[in-house]
Backbone atoms as SQL, in Angstrom:
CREATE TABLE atoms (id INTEGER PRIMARY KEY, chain TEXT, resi INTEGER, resn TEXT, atom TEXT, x REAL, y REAL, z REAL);
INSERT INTO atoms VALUES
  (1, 'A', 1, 'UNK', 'N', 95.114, 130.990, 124.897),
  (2, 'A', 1, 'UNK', 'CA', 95.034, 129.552, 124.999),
  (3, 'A', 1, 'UNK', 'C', 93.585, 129.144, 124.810),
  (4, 'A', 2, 'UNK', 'N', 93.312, 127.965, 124.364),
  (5, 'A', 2, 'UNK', 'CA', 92.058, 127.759, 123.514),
  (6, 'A', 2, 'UNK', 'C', 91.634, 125.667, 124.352),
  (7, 'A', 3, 'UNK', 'N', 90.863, 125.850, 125.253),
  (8, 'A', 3, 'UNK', 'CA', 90.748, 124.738, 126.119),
  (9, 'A', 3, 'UNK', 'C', 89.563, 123.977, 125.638),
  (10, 'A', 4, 'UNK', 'N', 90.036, 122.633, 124.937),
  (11, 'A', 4, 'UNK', 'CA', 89.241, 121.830, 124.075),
  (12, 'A', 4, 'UNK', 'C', 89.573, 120.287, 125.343),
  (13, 'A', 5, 'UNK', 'N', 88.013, 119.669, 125.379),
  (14, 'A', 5, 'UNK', 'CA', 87.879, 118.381, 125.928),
  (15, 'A', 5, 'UNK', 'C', 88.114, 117.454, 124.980),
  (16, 'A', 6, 'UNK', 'N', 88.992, 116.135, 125.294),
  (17, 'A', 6, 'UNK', 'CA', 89.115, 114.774, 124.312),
  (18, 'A', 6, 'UNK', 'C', 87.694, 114.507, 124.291),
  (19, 'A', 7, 'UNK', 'N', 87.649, 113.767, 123.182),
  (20, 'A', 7, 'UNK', 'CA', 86.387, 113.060, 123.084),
  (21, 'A', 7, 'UNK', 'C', 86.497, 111.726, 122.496),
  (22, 'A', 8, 'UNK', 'N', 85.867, 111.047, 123.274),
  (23, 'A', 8, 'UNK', 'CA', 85.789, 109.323, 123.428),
  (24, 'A', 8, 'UNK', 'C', 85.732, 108.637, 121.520),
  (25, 'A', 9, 'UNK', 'N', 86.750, 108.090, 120.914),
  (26, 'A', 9, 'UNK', 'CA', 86.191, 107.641, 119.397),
  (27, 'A', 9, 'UNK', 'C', 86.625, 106.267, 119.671),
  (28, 'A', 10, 'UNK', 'N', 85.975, 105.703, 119.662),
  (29, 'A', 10, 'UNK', 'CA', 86.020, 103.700, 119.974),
  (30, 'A', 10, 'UNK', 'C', 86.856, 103.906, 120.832),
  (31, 'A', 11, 'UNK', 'N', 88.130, 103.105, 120.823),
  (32, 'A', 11, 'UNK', 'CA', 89.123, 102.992, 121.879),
  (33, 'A', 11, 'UNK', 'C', 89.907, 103.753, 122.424),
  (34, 'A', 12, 'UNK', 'N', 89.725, 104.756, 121.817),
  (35, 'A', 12, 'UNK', 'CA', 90.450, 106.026, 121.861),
  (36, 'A', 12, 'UNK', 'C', 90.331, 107.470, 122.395),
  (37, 'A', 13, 'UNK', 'N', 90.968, 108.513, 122.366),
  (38, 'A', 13, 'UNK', 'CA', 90.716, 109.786, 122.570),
  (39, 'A', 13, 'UNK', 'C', 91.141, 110.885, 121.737),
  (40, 'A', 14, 'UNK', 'N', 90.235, 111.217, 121.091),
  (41, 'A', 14, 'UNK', 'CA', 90.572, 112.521, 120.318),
  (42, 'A', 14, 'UNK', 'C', 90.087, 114.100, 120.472),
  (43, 'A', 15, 'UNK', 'N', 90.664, 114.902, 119.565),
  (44, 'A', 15, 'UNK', 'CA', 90.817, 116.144, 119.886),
  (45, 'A', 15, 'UNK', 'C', 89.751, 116.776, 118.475),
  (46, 'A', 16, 'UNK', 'N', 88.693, 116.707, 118.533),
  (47, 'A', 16, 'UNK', 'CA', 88.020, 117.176, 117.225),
  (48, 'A', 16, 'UNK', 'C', 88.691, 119.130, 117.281),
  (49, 'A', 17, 'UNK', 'N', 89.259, 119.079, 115.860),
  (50, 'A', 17, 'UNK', 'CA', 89.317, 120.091, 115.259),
  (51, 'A', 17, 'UNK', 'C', 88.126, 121.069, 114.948),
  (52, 'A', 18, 'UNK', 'N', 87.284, 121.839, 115.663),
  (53, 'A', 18, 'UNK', 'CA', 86.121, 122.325, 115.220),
  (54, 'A', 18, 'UNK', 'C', 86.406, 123.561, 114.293),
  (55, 'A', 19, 'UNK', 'N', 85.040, 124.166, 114.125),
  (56, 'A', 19, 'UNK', 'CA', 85.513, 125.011, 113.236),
  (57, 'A', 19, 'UNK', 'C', 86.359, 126.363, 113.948),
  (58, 'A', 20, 'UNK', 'N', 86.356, 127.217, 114.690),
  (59, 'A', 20, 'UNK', 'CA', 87.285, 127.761, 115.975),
  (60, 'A', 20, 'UNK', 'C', 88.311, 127.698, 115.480),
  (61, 'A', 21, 'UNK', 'N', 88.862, 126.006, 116.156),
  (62, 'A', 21, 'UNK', 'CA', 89.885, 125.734, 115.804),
  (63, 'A', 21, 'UNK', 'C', 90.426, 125.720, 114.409),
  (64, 'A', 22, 'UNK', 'N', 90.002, 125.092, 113.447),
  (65, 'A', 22, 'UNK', 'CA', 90.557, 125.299, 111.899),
  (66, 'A', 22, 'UNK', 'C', 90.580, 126.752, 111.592),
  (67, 'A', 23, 'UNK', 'N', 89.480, 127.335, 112.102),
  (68, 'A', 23, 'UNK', 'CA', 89.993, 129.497, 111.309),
  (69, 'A', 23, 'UNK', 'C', 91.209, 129.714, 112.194),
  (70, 'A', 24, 'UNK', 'N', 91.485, 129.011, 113.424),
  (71, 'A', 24, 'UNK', 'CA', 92.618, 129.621, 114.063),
  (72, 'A', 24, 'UNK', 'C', 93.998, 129.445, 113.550),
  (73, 'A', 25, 'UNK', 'N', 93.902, 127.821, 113.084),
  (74, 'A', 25, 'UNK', 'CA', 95.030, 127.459, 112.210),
  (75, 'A', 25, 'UNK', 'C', 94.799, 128.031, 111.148),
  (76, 'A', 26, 'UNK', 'N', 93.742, 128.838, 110.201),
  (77, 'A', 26, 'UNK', 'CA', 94.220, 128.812, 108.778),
  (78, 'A', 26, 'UNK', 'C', 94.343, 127.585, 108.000),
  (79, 'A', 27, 'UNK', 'N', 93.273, 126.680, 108.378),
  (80, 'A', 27, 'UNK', 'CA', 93.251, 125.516, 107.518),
  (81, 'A', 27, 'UNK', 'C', 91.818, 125.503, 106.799),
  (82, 'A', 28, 'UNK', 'N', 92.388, 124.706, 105.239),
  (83, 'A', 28, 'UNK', 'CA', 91.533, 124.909, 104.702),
  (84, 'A', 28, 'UNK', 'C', 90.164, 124.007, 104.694),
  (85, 'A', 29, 'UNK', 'N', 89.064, 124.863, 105.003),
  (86, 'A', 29, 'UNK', 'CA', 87.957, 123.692, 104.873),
  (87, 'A', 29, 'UNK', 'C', 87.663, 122.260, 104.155),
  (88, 'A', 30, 'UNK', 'N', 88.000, 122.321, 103.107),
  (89, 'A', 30, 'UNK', 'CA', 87.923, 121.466, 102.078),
  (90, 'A', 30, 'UNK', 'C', 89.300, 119.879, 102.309),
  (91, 'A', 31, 'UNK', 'N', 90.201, 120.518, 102.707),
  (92, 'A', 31, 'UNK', 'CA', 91.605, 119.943, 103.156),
  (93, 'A', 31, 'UNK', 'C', 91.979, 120.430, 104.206),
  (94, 'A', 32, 'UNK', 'N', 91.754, 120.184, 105.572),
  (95, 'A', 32, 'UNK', 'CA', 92.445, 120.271, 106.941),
  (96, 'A', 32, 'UNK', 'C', 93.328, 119.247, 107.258),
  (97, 'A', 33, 'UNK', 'N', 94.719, 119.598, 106.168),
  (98, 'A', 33, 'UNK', 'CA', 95.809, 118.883, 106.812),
  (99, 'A', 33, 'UNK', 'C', 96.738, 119.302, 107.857),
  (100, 'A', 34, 'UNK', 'N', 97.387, 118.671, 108.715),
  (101, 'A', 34, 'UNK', 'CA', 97.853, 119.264, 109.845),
  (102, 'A', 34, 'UNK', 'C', 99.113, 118.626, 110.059),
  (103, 'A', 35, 'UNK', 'N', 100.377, 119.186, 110.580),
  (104, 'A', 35, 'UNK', 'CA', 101.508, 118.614, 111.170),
  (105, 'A', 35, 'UNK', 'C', 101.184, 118.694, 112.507),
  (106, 'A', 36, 'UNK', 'N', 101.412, 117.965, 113.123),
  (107, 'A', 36, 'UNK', 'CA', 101.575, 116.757, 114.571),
  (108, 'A', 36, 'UNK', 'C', 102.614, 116.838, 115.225),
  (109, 'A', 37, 'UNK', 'N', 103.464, 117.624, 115.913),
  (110, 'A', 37, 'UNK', 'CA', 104.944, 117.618, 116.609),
  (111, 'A', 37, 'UNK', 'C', 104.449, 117.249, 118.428),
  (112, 'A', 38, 'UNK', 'N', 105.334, 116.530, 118.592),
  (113, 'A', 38, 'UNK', 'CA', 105.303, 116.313, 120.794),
  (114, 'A', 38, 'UNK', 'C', 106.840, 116.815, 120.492),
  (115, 'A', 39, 'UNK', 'N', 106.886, 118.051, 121.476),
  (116, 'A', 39, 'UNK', 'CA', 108.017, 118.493, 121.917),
  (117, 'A', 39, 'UNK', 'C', 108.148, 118.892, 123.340),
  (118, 'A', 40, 'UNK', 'N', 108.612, 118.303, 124.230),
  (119, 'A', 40, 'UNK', 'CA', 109.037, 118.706, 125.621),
  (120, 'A', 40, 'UNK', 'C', 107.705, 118.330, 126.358),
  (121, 'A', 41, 'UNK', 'N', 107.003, 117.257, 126.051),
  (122, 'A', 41, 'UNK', 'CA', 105.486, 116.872, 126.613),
  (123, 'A', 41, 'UNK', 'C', 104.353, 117.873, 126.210),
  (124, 'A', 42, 'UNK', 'N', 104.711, 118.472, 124.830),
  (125, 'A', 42, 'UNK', 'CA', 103.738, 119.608, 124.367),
  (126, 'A', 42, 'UNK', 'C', 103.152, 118.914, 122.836),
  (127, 'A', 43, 'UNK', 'N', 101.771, 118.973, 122.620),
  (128, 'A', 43, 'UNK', 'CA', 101.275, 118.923, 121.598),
  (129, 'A', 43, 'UNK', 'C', 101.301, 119.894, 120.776),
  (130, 'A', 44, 'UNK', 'N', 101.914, 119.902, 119.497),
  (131, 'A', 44, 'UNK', 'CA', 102.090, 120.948, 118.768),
  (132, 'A', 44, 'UNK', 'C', 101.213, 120.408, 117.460),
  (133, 'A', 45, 'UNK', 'N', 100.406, 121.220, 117.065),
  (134, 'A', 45, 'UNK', 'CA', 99.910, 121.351, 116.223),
  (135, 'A', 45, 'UNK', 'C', 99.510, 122.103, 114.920),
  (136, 'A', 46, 'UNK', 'N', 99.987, 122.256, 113.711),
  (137, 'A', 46, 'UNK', 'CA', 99.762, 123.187, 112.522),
  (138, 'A', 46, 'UNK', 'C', 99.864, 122.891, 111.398),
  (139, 'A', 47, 'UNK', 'N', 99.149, 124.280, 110.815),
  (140, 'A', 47, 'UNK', 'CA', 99.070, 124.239, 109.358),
  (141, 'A', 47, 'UNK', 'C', 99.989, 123.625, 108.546),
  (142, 'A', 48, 'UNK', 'N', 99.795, 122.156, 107.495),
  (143, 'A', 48, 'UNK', 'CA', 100.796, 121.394, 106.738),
  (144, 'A', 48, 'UNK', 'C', 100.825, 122.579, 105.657),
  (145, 'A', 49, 'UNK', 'N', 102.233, 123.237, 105.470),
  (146, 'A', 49, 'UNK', 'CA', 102.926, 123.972, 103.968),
  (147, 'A', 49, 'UNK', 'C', 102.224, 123.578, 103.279),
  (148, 'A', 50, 'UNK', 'N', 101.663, 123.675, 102.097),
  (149, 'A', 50, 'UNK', 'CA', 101.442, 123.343, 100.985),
  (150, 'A', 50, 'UNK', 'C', 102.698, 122.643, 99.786),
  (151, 'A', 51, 'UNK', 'N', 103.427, 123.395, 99.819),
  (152, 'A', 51, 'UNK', 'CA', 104.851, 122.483, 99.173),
  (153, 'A', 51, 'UNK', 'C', 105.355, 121.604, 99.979),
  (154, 'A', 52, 'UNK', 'N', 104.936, 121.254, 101.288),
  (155, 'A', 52, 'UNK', 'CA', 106.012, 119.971, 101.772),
  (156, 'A', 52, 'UNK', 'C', 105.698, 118.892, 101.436),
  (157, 'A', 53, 'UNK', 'N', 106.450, 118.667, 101.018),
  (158, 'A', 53, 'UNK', 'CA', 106.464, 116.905, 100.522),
  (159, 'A', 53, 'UNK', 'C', 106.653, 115.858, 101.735),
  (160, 'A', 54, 'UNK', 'N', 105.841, 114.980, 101.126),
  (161, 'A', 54, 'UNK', 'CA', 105.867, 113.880, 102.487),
  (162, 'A', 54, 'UNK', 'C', 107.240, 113.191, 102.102),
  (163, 'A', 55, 'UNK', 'N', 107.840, 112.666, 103.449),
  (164, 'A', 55, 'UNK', 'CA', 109.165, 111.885, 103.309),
  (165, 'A', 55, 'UNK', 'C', 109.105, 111.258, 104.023),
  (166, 'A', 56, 'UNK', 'N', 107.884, 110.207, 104.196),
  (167, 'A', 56, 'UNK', 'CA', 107.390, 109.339, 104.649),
  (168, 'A', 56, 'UNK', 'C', 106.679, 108.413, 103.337),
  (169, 'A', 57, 'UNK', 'N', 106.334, 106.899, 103.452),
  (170, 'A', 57, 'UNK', 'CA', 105.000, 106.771, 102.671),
  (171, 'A', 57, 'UNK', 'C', 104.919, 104.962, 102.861),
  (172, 'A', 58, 'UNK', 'N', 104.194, 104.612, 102.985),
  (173, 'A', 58, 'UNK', 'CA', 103.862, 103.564, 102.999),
  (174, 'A', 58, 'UNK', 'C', 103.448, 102.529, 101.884),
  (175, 'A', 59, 'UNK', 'N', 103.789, 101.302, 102.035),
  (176, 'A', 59, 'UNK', 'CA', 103.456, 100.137, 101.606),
  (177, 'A', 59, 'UNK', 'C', 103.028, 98.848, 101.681),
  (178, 'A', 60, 'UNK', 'N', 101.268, 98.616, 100.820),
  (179, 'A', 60, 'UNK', 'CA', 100.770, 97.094, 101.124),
  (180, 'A', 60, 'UNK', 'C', 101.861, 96.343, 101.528),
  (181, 'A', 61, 'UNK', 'N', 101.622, 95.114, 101.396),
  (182, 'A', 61, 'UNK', 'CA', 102.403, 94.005, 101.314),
  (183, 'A', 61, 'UNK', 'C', 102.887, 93.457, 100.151),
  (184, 'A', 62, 'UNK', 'N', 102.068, 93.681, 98.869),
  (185, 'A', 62, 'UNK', 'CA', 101.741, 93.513, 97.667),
  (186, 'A', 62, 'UNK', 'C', 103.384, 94.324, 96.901),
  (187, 'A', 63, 'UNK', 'N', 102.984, 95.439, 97.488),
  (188, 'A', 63, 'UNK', 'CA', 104.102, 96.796, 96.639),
  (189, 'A', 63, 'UNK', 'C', 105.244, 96.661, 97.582),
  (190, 'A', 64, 'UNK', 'N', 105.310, 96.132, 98.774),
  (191, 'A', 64, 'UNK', 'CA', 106.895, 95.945, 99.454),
  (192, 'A', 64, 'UNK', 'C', 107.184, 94.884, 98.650),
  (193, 'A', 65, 'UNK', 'N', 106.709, 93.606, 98.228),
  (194, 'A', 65, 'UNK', 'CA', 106.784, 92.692, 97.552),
  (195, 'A', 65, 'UNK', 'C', 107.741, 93.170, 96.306),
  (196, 'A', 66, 'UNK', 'N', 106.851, 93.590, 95.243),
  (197, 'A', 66, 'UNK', 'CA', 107.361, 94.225, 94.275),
  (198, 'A', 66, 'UNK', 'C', 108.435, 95.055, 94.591),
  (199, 'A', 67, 'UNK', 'N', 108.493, 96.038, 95.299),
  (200, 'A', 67, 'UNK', 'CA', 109.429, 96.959, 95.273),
  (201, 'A', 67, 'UNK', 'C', 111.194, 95.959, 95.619),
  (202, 'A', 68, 'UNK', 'N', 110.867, 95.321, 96.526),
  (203, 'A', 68, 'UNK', 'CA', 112.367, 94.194, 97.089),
  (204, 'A', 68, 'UNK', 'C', 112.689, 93.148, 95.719),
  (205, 'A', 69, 'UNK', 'N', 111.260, 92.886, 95.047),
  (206, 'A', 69, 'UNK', 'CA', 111.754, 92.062, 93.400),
  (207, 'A', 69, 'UNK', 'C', 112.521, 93.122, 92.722),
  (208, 'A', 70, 'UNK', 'N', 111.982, 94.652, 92.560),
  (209, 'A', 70, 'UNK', 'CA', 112.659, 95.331, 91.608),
  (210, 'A', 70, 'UNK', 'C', 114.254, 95.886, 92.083),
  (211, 'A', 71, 'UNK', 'N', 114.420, 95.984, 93.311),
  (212, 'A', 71, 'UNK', 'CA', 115.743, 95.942, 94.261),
  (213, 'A', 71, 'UNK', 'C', 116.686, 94.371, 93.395),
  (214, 'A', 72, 'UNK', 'N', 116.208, 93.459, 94.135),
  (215, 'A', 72, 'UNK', 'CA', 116.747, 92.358, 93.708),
  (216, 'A', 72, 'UNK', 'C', 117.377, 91.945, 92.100),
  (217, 'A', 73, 'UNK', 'N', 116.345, 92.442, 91.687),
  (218, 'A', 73, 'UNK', 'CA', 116.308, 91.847, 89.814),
  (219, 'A', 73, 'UNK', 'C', 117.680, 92.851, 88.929),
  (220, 'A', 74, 'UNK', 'N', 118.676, 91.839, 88.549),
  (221, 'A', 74, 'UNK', 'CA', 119.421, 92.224, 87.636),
  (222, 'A', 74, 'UNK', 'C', 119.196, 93.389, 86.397),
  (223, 'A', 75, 'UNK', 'N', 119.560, 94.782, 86.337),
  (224, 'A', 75, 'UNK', 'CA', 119.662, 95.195, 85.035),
  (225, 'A', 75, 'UNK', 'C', 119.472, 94.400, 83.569),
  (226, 'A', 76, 'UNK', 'N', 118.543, 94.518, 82.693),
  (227, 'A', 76, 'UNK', 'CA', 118.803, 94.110, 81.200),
  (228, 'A', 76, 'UNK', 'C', 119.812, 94.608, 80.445),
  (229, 'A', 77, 'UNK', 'N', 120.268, 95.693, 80.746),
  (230, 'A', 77, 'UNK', 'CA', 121.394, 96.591, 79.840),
  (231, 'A', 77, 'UNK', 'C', 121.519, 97.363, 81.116),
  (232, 'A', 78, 'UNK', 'N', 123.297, 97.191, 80.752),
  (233, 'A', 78, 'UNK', 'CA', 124.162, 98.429, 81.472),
  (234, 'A', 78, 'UNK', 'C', 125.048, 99.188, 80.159),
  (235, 'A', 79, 'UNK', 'N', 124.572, 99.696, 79.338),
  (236, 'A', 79, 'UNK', 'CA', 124.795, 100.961, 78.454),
  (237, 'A', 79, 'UNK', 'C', 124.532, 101.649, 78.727),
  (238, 'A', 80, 'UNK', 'N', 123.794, 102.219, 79.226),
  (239, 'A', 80, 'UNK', 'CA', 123.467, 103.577, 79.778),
  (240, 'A', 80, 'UNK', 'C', 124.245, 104.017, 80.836),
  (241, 'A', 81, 'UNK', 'N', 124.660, 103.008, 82.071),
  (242, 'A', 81, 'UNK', 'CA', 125.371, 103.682, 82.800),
  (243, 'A', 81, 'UNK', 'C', 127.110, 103.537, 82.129),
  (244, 'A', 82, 'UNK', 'N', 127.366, 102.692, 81.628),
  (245, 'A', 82, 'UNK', 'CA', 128.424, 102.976, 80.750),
  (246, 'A', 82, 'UNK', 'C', 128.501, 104.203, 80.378),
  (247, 'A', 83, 'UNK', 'N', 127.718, 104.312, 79.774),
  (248, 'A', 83, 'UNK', 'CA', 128.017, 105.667, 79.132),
  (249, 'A', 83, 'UNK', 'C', 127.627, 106.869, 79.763),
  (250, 'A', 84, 'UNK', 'N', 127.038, 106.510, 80.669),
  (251, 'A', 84, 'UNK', 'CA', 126.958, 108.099, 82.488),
  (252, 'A', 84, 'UNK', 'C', 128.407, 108.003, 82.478),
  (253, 'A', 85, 'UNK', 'N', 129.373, 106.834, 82.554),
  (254, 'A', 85, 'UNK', 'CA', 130.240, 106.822, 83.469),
  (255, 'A', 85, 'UNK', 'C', 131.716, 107.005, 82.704),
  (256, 'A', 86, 'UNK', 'N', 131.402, 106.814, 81.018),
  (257, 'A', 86, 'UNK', 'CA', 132.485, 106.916, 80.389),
  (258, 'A', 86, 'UNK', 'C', 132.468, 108.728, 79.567),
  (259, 'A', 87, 'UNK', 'N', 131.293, 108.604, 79.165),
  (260, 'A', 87, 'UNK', 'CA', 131.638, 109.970, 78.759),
  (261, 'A', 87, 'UNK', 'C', 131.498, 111.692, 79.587),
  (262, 'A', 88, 'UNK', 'N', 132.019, 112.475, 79.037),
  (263, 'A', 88, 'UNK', 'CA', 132.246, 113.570, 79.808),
  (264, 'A', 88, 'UNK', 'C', 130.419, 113.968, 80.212),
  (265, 'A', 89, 'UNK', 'N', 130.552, 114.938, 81.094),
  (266, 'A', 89, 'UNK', 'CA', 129.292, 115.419, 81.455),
  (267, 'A', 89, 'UNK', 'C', 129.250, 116.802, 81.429),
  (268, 'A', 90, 'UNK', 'N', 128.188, 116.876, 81.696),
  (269, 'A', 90, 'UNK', 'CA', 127.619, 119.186, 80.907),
  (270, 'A', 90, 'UNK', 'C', 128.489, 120.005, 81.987),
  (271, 'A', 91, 'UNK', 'N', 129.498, 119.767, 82.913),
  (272, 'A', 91, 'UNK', 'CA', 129.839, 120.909, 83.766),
  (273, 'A', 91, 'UNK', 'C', 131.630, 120.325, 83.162),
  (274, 'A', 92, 'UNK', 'N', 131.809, 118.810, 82.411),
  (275, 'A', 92, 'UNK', 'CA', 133.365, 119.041, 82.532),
  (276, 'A', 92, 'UNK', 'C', 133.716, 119.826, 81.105),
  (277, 'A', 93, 'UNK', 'N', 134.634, 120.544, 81.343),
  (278, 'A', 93, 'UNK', 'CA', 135.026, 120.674, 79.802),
  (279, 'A', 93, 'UNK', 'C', 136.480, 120.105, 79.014);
């Protein structure tokens, strides 16, 4: 077990990652990304995969904007799914 003090950042309290800590995780200097889990009143902390994809992500106000216009806004052409939906596909025979 590895006993680190919070330390005061404006309003807050944080846990600086020193260097210790990052060789312990195996994180990389350059990029110390980290997953964040509270399980059972436990801080869990580790090395982010390299292939995980975030399935999370955020948006200005600007791009929720846009994104609910492009939701909203009518198709120009439905041929294409016509034709997803009329002709056969690569597994029927």
């Amino acid at each position: 077990m590895i006993l680190r003090e919070l330390k005061k950042l404006g309003n807050s309290k944080c846990l600086p990652l020193d260097k210790t800590l990052q060789e312990v995780l195996g994180l990389d200097p350059e990029n110390p990304v980290v997953n964040i889990t509270i399980k059972n009143n436990r801080l869990i902390i580790e090395k982010a995969r390299e292939y995980e994809e975030p399935n999370r992500f955020l948006l200005d106000d600007k791009q929720w904007e846009q994104f609910n216009k492009a939701l909203e806004t009518r198709p120009e052409s439905l041929s294409n799914i016509k034709k997803l939906l009329n002709e056969p596909g690569v597994f029927d025979e």
